[in-house]
N, C-alpha and C positions, 0 to 999 in steps of 0.2 A: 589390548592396546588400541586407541582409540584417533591417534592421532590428531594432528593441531589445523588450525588455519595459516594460513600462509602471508605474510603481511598485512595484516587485518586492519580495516578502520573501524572506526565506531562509528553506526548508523542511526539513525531517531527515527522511529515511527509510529506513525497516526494511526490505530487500529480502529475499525471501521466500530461503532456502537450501534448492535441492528437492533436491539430493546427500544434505544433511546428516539434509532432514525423510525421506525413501526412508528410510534406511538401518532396520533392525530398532529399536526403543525400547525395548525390555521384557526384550532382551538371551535368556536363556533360554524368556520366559514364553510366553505363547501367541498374539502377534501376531510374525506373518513381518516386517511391511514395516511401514515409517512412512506409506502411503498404502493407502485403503481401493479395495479391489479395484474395488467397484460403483462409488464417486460418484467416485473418484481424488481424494479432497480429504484433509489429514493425518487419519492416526484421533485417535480421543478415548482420552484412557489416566485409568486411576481416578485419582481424589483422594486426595492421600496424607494428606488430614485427615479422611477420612472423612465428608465432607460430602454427599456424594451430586452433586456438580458434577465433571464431567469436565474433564480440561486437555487443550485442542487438541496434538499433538505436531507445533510449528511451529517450525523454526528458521532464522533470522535472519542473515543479512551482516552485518559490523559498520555501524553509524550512516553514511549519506551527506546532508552539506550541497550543497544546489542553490538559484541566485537562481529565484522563481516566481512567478507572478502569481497571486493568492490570491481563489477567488470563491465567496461561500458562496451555496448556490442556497438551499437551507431548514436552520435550524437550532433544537437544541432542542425538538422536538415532540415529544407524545408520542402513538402508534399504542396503542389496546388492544386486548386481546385478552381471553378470555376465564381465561385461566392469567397475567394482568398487563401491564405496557407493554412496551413497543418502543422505542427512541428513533428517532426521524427525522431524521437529520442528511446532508446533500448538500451535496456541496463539489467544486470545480472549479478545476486547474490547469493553468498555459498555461506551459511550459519553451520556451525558444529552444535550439534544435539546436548553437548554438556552444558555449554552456555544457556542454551535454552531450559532445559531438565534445574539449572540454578535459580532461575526466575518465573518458576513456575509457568512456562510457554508448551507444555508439553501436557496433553490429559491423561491421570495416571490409570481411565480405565482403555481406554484407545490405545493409546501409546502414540497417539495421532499428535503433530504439531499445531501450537493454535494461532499462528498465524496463517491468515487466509484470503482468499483473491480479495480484493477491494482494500486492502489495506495500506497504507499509503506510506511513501518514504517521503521525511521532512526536509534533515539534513542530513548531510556528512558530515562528521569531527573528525579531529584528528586520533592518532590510535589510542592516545589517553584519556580523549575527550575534554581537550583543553581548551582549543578554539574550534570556529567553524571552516570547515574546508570550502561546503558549497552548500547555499539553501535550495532548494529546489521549489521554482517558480509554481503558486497553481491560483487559477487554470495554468496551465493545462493539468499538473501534476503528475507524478511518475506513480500508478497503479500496483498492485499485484495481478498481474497476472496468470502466472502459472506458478504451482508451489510444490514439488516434489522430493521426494525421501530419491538421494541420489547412491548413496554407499552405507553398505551393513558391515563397515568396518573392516579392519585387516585379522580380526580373529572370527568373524559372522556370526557372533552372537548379539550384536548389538549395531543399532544404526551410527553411525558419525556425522553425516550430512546433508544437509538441507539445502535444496538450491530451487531459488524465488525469479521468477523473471519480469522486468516492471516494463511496463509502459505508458505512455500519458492515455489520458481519454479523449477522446474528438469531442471537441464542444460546439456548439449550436446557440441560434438567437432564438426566444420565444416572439412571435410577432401578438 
């Protein structure tokens, strides 16, 4: 017995492509890699508007719908700083491992989930996925953060739950 989710919506999300973000971005210019050597996070590549704000070179899986249990820890606040605000936004979700195990999100030599910190939540729909409940703005965007195996179930031979914890990224200007 494996038990269910509990009022679940249906979530959309952005899976981070590290192949696609790796590969060179500037083709001839003067970055090698799509990843920064030091922090190994995607580099930042100029603005081609000339605005002085950098674009993350992050690339993306196509769109994945998953049923989710949707739990906003803080939202809308805002952090100051002295260069202006931050948003504060924390949010928490609980996936059942069947759902997953159905859509091939699960590695069948790991047993490991293949959703993973950097992954991104797009929207919310509703629990059928009929309309949209809420897009989720980015910048800033609501991250993966933390991703852990929460319950092995009510008989413990098998896991049931998967609980993600998201939060936006701090963003910055490039001068």
């Amino acid at each position: 017995m494996r038990g269910r989710l509990i009022n679940p919506m249906t979530v959309e999300l952005a899976q981070l492509d590290t192949y696609l973000t790796a590969k060179d971005p500037d083709g001839a210019g003067p970055l090698r890699a799509g990843y920064d050597d030091d922090f190994r996070e995607p580099v930042l590549l100029p603005s081609t508007a000339g605005q002085g704000a950098a674009i993350v070179n992050r690339k993306e899986k196509p769109f994945i719908k998953l049923p989710a249990q949707v739990e906003v820890i803080e939202a809308d606040k805002a952090r100051e700083f002295a260069g202006g605000n931050a948003p504060v936004f924390e949010m928490r979700l609980t996936f059942h491992y069947r759902d997953l195990e159905c859509r091939d999100l699960v590695d069948p030599q790991t047993g490991e989930a293949l959703l993973r910190i950097g992954d991104r939540l797009h929207a919310i729909w509703s629990p059928c996925a009929t309309r949209v409940v809420r897009t989720i703005r980015t910048p800033p965007g609501l991250y993966f953060v933390e991703v852990q195996d929460q319950s092995f179930g009510l008989s413990s031979r098998t896991r049931n739950l998967l609980i993600v914890r998201l939060a936006p990224r701090d963003q910055g200007v490039a001068t």
